[in-house]
DRENBALUM-754690 format. One line per 2 residues: number of its first residue (from 1); for each residue x, y, z of N, C-alpha, C, O. Coordinates in steps of 0.1 Angstrom, whole numbers. Example, Ala and Ser with C-alpha at 12.3 -4.5 7.8 and 13.67 -1.06 7.14 Angstrom:
1) 132 -57 78 123 -45 78 132 -33 78 142 -33 85 ~ 128 -22 71 137 -11 71 129 0 79 134 11 80
% end
This chain:
1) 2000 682 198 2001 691 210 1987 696 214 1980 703 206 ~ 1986 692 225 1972 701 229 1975 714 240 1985 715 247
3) 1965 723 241 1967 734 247 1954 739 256 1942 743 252 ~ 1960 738 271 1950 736 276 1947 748 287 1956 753 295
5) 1932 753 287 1932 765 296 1942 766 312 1940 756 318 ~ 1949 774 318 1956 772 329 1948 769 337 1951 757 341
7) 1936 775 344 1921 771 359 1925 755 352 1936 751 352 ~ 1915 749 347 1917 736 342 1923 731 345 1922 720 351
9) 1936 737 341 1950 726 342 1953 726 358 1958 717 365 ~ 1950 736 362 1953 734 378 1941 730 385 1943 725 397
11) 1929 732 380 1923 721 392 1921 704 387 1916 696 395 ~ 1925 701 377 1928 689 369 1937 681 382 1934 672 390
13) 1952 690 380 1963 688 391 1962 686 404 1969 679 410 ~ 1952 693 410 1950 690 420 1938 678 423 1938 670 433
15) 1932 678 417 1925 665 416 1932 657 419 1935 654 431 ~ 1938 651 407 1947 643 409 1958 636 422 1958 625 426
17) 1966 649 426 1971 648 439 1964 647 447 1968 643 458 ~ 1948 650 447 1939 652 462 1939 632 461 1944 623 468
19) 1931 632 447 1932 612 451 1942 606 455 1940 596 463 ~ 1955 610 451 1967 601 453 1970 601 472 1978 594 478
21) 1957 612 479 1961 608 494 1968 624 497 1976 625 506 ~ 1966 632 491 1972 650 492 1963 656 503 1952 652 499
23) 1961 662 514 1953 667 519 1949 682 508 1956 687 500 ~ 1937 685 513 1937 698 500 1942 714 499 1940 723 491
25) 1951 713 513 1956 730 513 1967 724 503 1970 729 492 ~ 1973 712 511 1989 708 500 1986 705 490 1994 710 482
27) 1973 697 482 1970 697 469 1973 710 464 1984 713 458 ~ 1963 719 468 1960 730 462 1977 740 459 1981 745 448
29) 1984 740 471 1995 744 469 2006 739 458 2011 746 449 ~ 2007 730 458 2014 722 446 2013 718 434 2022 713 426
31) 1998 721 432 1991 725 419 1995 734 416 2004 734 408 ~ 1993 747 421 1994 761 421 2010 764 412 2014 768 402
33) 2013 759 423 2031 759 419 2036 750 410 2047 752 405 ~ 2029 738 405 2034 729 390 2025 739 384 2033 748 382
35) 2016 742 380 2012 752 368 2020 766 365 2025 769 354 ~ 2019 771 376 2028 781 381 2043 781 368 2046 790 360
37) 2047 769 369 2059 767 360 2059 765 347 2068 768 340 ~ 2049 759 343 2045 761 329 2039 772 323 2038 774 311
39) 2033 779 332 2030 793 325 2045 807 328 2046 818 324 ~ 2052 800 334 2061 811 333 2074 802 323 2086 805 326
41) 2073 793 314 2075 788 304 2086 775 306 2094 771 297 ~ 2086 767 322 2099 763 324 2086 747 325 2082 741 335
43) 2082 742 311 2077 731 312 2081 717 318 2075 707 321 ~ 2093 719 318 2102 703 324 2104 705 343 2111 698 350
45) 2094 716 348 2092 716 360 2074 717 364 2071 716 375 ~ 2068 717 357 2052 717 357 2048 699 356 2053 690 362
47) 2038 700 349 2031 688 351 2033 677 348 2026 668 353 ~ 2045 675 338 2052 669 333 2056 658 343 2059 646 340
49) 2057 664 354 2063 657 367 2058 645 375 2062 636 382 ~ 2046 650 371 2031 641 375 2033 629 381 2033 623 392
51) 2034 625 364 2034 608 366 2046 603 377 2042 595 386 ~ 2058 608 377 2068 608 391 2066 611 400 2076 609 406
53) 2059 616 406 2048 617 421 2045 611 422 2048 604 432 ~ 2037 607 413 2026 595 416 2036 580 418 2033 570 426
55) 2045 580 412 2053 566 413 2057 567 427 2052 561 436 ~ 2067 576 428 2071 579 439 2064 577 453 2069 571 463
57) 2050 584 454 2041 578 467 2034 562 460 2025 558 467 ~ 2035 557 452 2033 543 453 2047 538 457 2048 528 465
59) 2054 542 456 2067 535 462 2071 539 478 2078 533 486 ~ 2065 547 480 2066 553 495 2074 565 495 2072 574 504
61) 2082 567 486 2091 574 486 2084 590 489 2091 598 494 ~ 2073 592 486 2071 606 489 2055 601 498 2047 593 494
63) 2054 607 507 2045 608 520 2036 621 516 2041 632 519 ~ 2021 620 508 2018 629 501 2009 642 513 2006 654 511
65) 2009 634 524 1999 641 537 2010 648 549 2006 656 558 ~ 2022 645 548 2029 647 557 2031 666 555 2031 672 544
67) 2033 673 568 2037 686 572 2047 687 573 2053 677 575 ~ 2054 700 573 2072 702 577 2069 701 590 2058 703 594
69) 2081 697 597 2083 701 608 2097 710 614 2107 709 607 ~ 2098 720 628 2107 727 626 2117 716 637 2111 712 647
71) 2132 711 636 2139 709 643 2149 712 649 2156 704 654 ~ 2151 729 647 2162 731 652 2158 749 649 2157 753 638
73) 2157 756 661 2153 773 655 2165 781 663 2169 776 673 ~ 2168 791 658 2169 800 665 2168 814 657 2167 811 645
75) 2167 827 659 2163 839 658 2165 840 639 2156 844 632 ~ 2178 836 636 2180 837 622 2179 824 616 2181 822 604
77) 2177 815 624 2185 801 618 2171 796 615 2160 801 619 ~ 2172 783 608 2162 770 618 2164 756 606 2165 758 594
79) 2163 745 610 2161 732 608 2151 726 603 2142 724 611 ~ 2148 724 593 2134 716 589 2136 710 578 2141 711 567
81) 2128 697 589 2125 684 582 2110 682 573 2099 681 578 ~ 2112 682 559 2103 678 550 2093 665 552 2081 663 548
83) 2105 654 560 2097 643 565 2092 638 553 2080 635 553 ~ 2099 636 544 2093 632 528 2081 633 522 2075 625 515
85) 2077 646 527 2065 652 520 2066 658 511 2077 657 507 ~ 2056 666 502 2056 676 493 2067 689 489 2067 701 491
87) 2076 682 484 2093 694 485 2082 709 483 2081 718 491 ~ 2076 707 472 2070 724 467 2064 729 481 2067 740 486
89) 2056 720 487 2048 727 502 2054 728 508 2050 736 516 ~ 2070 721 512 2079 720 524 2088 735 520 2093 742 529
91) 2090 738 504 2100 750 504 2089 765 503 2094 775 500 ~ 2080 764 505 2070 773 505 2067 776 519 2068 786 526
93) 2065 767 520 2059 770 541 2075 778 545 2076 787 553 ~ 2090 769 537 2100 777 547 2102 784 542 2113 787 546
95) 2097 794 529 2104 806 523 2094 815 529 2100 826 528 ~ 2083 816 534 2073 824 542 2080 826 554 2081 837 559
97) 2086 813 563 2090 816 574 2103 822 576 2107 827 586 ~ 2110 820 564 2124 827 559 2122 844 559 2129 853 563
99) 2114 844 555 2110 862 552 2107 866 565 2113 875 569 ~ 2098 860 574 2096 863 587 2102 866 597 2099 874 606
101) 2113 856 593 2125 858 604 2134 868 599 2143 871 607 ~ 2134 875 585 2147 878 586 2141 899 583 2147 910 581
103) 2124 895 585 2119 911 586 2125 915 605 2127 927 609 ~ 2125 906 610 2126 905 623 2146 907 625 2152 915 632
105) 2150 898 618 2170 898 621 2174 906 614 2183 913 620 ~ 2170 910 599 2177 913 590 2183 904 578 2187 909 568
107) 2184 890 581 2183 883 575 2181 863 578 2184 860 590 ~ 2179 856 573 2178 844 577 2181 830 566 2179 828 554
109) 2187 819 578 2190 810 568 2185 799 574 2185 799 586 ~ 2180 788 565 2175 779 563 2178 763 559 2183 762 547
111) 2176 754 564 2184 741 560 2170 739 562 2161 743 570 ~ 2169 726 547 2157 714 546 2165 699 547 2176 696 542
113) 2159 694 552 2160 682 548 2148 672 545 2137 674 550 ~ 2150 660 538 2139 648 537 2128 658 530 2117 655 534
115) 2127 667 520 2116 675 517 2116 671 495 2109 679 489 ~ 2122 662 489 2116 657 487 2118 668 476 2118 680 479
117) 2118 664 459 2119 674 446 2109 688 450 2097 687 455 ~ 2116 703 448 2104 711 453 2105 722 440 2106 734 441
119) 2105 714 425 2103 722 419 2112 731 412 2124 730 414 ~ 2106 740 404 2114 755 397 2117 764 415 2110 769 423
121) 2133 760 411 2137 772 424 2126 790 425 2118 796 433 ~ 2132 792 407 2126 807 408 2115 808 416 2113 819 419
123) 2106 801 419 2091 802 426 2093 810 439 2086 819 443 ~ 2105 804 447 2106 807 462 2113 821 461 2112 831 469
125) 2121 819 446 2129 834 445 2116 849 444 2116 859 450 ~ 2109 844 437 2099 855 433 2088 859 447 2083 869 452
127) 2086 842 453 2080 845 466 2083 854 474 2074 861 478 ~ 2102 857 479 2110 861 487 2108 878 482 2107 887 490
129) 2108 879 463 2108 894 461 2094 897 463 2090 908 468 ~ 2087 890 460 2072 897 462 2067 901 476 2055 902 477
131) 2078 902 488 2076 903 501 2084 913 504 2087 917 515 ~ 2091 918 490 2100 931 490 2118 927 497 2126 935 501
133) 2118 913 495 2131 907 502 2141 899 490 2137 895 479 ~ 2155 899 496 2162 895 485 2162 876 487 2162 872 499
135) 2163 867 479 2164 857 482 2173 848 474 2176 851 462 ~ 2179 839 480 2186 831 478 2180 815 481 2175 813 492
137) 2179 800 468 2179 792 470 2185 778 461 2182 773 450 ~ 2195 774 471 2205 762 466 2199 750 470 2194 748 481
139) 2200 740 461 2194 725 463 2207 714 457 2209 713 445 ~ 2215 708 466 2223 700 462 2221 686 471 2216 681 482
141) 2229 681 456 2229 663 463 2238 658 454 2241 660 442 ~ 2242 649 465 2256 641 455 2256 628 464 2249 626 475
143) 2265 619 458 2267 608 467 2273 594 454 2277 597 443 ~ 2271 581 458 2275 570 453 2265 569 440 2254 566 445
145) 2265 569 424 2251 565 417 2245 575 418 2234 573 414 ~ 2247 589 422 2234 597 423 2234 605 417 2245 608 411
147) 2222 613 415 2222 621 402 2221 617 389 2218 606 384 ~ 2228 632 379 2223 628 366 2238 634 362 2241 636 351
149) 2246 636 372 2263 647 363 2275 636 364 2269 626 361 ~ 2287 634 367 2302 632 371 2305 638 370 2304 645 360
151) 2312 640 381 2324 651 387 2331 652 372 2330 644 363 ~ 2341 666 375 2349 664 363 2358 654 363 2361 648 373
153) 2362 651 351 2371 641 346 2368 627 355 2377 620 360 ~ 2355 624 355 2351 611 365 2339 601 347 2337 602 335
155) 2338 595 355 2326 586 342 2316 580 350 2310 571 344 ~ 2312 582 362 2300 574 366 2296 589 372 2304 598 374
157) 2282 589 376 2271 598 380 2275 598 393 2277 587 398 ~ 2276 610 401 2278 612 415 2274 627 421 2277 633 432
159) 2267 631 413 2263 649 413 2245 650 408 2240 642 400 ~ 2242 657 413 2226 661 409 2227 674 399 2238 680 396
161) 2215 678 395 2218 694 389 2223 702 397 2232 710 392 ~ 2219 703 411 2222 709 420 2224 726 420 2232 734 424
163) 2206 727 410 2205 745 409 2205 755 421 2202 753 432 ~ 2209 765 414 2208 778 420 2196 789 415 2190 789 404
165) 2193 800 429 2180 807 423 2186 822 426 2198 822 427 ~ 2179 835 427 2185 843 432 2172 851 429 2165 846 420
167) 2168 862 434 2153 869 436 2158 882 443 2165 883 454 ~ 2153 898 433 2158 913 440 2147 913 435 2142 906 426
169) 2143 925 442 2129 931 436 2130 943 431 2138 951 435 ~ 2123 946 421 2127 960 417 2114 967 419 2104 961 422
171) 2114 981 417 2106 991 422 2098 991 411 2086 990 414 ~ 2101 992 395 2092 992 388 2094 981 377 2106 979 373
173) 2084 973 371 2090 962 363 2089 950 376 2087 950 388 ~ 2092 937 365 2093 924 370 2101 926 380 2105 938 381
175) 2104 915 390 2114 913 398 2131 906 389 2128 907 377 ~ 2141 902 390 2151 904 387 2149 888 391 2143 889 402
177) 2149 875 388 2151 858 395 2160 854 379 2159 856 367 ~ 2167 849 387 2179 838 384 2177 822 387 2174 819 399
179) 2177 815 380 2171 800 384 2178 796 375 2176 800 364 ~ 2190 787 378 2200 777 366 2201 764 378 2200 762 390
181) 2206 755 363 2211 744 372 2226 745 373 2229 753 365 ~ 2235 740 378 2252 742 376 2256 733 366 2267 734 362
183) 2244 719 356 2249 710 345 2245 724 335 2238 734 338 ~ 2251 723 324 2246 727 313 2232 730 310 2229 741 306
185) 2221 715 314 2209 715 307 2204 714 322 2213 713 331 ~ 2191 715 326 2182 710 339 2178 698 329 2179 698 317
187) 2172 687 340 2168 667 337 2164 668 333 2164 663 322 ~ 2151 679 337 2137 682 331 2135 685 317 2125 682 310
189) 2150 696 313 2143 697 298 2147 688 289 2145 690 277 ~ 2156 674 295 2160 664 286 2145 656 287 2142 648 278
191) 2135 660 299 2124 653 299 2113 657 289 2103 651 285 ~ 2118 672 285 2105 676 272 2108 676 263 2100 679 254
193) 2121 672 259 2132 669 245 2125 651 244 2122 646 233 ~ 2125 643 255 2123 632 251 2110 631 247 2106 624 238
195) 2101 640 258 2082 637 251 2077 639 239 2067 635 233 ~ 2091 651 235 2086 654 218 2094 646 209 2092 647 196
197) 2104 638 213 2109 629 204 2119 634 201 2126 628 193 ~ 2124 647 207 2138 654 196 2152 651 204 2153 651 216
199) 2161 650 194 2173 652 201 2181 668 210 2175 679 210 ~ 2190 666 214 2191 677 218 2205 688 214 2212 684 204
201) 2207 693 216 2222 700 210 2233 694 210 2232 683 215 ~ 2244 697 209 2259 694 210 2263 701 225 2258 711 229
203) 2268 695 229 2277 701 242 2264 703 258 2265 711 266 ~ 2252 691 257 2246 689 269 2248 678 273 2248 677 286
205) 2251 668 266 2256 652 270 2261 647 271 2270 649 262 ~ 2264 633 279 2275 623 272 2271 608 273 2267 604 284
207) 2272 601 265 2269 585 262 2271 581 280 2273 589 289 ~ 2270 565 280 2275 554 293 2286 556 290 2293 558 300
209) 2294 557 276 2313 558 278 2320 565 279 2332 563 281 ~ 2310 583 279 2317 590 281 2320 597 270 2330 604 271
211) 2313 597 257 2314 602 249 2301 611 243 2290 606 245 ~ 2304 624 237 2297 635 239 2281 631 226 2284 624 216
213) 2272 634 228 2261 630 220 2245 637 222 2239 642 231 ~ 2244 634 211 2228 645 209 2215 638 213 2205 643 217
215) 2219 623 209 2207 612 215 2197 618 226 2200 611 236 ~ 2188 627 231 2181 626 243 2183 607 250 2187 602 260
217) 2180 603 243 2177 585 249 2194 580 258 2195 572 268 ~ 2205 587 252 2219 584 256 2218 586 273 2223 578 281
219) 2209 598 276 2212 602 290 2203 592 297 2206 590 309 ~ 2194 587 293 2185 576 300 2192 561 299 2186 552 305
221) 2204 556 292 2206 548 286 2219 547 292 2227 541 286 ~ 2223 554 307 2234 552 315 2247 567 317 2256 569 325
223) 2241 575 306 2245 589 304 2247 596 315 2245 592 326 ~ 2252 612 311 2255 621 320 2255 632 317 2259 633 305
225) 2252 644 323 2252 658 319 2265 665 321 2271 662 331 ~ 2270 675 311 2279 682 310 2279 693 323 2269 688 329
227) 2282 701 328 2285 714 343 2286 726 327 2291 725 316 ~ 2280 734 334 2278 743 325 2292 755 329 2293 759 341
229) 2304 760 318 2315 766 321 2327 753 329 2338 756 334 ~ 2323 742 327 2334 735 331 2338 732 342 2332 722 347
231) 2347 737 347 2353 735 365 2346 738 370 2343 733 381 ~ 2338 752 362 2337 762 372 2321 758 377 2317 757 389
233) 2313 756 367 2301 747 375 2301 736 379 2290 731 383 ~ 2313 727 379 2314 715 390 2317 724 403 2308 723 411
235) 2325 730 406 2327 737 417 2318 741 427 2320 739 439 ~ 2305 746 420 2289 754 423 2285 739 428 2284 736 440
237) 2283 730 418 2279 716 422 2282 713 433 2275 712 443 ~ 2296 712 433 2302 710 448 2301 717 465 2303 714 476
239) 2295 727 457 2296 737 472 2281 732 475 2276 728 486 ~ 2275 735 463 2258 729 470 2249 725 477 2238 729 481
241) 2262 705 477 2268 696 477 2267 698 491 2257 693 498 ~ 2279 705 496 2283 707 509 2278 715 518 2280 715 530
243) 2267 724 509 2258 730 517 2244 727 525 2239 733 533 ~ 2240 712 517 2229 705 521 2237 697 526 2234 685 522
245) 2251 696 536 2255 690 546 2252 695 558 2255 690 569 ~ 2245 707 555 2241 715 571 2231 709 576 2228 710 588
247) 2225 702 569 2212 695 575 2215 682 584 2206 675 589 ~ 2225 679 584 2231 664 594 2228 649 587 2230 638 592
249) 2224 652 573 2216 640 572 2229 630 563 2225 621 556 ~ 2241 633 563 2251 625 554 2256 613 559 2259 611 571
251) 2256 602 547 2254 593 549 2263 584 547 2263 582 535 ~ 2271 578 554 2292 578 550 2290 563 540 2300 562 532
253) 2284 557 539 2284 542 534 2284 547 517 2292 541 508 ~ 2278 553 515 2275 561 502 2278 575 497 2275 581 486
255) 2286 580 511 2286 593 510 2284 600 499 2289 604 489 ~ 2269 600 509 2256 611 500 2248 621 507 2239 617 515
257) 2249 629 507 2247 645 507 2232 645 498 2231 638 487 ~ 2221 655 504 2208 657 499 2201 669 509 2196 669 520
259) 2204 677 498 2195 692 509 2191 703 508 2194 705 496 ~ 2185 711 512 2183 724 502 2188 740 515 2189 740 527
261) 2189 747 507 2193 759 517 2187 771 512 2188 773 500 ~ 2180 779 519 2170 789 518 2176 803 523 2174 805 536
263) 2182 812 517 2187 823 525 2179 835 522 2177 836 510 ~ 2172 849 532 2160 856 528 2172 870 532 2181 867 541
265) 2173 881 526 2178 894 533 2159 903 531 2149 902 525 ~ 2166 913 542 2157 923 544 2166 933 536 2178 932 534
267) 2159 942 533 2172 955 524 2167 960 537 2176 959 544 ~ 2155 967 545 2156 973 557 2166 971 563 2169 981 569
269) 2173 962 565 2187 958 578 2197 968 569 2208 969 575 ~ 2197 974 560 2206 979 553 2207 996 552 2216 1004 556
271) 2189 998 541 2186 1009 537 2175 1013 534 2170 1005 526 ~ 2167 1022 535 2154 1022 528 2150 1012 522 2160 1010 514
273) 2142 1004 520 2137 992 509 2131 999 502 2128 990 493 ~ 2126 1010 498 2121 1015 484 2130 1022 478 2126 1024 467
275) 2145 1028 480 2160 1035 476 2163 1023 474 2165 1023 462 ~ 2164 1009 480 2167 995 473 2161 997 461 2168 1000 452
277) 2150 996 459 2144 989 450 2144 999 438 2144 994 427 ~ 2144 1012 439 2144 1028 431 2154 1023 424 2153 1021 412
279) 2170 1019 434 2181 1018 425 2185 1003 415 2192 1002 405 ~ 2176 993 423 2180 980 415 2168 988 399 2171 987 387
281) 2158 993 404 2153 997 387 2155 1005 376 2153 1004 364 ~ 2163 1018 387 2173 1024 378 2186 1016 371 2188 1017 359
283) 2195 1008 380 2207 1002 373 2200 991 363 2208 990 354 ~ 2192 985 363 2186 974 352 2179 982 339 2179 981 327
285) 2173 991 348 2168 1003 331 2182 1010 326 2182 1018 317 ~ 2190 1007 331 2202 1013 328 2210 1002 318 2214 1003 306
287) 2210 991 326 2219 984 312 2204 979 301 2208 971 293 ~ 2194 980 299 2184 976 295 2184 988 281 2178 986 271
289) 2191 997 284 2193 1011 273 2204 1006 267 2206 1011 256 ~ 2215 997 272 2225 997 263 2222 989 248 2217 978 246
291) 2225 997 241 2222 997 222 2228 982 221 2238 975 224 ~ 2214 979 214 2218 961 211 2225 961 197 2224 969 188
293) 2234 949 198 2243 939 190 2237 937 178 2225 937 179 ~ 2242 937 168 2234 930 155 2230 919 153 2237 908 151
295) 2214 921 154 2208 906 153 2198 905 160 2187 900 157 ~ 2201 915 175 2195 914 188 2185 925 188 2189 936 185
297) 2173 923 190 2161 930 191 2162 943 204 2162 955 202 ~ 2164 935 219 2159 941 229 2172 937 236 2180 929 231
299) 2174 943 248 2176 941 262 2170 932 272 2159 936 276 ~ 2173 921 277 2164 914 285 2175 914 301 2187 914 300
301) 2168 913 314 2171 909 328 2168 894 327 2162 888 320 ~ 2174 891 336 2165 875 342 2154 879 350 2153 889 358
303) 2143 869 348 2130 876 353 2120 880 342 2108 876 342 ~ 2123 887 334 2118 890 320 2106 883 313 2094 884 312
305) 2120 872 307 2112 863 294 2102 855 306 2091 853 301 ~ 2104 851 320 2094 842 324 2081 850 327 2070 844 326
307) 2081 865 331 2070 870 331 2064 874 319 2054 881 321 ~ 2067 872 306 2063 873 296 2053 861 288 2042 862 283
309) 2065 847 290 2057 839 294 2043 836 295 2034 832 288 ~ 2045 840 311 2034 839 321 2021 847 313 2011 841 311
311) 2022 861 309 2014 868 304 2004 860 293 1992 860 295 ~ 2009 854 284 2013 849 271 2001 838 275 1989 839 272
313) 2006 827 282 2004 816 285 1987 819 289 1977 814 284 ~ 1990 827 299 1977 831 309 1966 835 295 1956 828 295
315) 1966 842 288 1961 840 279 1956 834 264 1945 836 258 ~ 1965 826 260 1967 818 252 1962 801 252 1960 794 242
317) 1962 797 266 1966 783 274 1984 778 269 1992 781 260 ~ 1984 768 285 1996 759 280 1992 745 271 1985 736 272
319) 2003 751 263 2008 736 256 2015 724 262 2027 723 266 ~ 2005 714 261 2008 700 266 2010 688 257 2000 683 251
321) 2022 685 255 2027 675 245 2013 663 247 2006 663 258 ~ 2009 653 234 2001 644 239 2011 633 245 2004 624 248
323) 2024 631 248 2027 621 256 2024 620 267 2021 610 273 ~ 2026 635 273 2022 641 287 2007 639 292 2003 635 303
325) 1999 646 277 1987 640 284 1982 625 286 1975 620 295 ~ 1987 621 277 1986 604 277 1985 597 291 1977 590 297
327) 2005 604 294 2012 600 307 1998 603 322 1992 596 330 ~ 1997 617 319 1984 622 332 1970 615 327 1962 614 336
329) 1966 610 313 1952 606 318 1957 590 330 1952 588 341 ~ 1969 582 322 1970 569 326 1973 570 342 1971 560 348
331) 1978 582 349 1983 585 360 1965 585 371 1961 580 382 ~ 1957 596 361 1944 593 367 1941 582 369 1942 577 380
333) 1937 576 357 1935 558 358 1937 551 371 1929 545 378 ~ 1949 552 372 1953 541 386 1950 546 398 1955 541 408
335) 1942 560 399 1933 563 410 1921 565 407 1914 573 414 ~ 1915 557 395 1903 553 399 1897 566 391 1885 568 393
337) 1906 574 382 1897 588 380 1899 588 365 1910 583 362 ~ 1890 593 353 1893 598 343 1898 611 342 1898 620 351
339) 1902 612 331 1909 626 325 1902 628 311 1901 618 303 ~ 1896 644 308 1886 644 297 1890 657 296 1893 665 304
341) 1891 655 281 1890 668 275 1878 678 270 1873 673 261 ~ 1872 689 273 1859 694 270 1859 711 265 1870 716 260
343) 1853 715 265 1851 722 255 1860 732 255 1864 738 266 ~ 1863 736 242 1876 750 241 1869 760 249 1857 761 250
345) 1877 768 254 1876 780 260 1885 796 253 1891 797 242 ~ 1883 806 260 1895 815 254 1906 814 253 1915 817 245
347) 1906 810 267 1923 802 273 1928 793 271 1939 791 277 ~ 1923 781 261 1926 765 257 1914 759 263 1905 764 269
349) 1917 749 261 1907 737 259 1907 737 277 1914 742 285 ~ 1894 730 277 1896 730 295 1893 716 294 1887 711 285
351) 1900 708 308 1900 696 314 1893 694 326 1892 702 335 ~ 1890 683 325 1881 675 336 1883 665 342 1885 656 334
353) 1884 660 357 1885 644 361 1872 641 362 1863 649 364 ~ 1869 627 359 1856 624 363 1862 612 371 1874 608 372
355) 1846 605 376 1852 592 381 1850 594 400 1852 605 404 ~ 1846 586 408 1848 581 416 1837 590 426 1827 584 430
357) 1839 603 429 1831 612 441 1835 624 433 1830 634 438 ~ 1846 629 420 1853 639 415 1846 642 399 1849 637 388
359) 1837 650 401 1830 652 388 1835 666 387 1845 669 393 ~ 1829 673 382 1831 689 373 1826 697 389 1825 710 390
% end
């Protein structure tokens, strides 16, 4: 395991995407935001991801220079096409313009399409509270073969994780973000279960037959993820599902569904936004006092452990499995750049590309 200063690891990242053909505001943003997630401890959405970018715009599949574009506005609403660019730049540019519209309506909603994996939801959630706004963001996809779930009582894959986020701001203390997927596990952390070699618990998987297993390798090997609560997160799945149908883009041959939905409130359209926020920190310091269970140390919100995390990390460096680094020197490689490790710092080891016009 190596542990590497955060600055480093994010201008490493953007290197990288700058070669792969990134222009550099989008580099820079998407670095920002894959570090971003490893320091607030959700490693199976950070860099890990890398080498799948990179496949992906060798394959065409992701258009690493392309801009959102808007196709469809009005006062609360609007349309936008990713145009298979940078999902993280494409849900960033519309969670800014989500807030904008809805400081103006009172609140606003949002349909993506063609925009392409955009990451740890919570990002856009915390974006939305750090603008003193409540946010909401669902990402669903389903269709023939797709995904990583089956519906209930099905045996072939036809569902994505298809998470949910949720973002209140509070007056003192972290903000309040919620970020789940509706399977049991998110892909990603069967992706940091496999880099370290380990299996994973009882009740996240299931074999090609449909039978339940700890194998990480089972879910790559034709597998499927369990809905976390049963019905009831196939249901979430489903609505998701049907909510990235607002975007027009469904496709009957395969009927497949792929989209994301961005919803912003103002508490101004309501109430004071500082009486908002006085009471979301009173009622959270309120159950945060209730006397813990035997066993249980503290009281925690969602929002919490990732800004603790972040704290942690920020000073410590992140830990990067050596498969991962392996994965990102070899990822450099085929753009012509090295990846070097150099000298410890306070924060971890700091990293370097070299190679081509990209030195220190």
């Amino acid at each position: 395991m190596l542990t590497l200063s955060p600055t480093s690891l994010q201008r490493v990242t953007q290197g990288i995407l700058a070669a792969a053909g990134t222009p550099s505001p989008i580099a820079g943003a998407v670095a920002r935001i894959l570090v971003g997630s490893n320091l607030a401890g959700h490693d199976s959405h950070g860099v890990l991801r890398i080498p799948t970018y990179l496949q992906m715009i060798q394959d065409g599949a992701l258009r690493p220079a392309e801009e959102p574009q808007m196709l469809r506005e009005r006062s609360a609403t609007a349309l936008v096409d990713g145009r298979k660019g940078w999902g993280h730049y494409t849900a960033e540019w519309a969670t800014t313009l989500a807030v904008r519209k809805a400081r103006a309506a009172g609140s606003c909603t949002l349909v993506l399409r063609r925009c392409n994996h955009i990451g740890r939801l919570g990002e856009y959630a915390e974006q939305a509270t750090a603008a003193g706004c409540v946010g909401m963001i669902v990402v669903g996809a389903g269709g023939r073969g797709r995904g990583g779930a089956a519906p209930l009582g099905g045996a072939e894959r036809a569902l994505g994780t298809n998470p949910y986020a949720f973002g209140v701001p509070v007056e003192s203390g972290d903000p309040f973000i919620i970020d789940f997927a509706t399977t049991v596990v998110a892909e990603g952390k069967l992706q940091v279960a496999r880099s370290k070699g380990l299996d994973v618990p009882e009740g996240l998987i299931l074999d090609s037959e449909g039978v339940p297993s700890t194998r990480t390798s089972a879910f790559y090997e034709g597998g499927s993820m369990l809905f976390m609560g049963g019905h009831k997160g196939y249901a979430m799945s489903l609505f998701a599902s049907l909510a990235a149908g607002l975007n027009g883009l469904f496709q009957p041959e395969n009927w497949s569904l792929d989209g994301v939905l961005i919803q912003v409130l103002d508490p101004a359209a309501f109430l004071s936004p500082a009486e908002y926020r006085r009471t979301v920190s009173a009622f959270l310091e309120g159950i945060k006092s209730v006397r813990p269970a035997t066993g249980s140390r503290e009281i925690l919100y969602p929002g919490e452990p990732e800004a603790r995390s972040r704290a942690l990390r920020r000073e410590h460096g992140i830990e990067v499995p050596e498969t991962i680094w392996d994965q990102l020197c070899e990822g450099a490689a085929s753009l012509g750049l090295a990846l070097e490790l150099r000298e410890e710092t306070p924060h971890g080891q700091s990293a370097a590309l070299t190679g081509g016009d990209r030195g220190d």
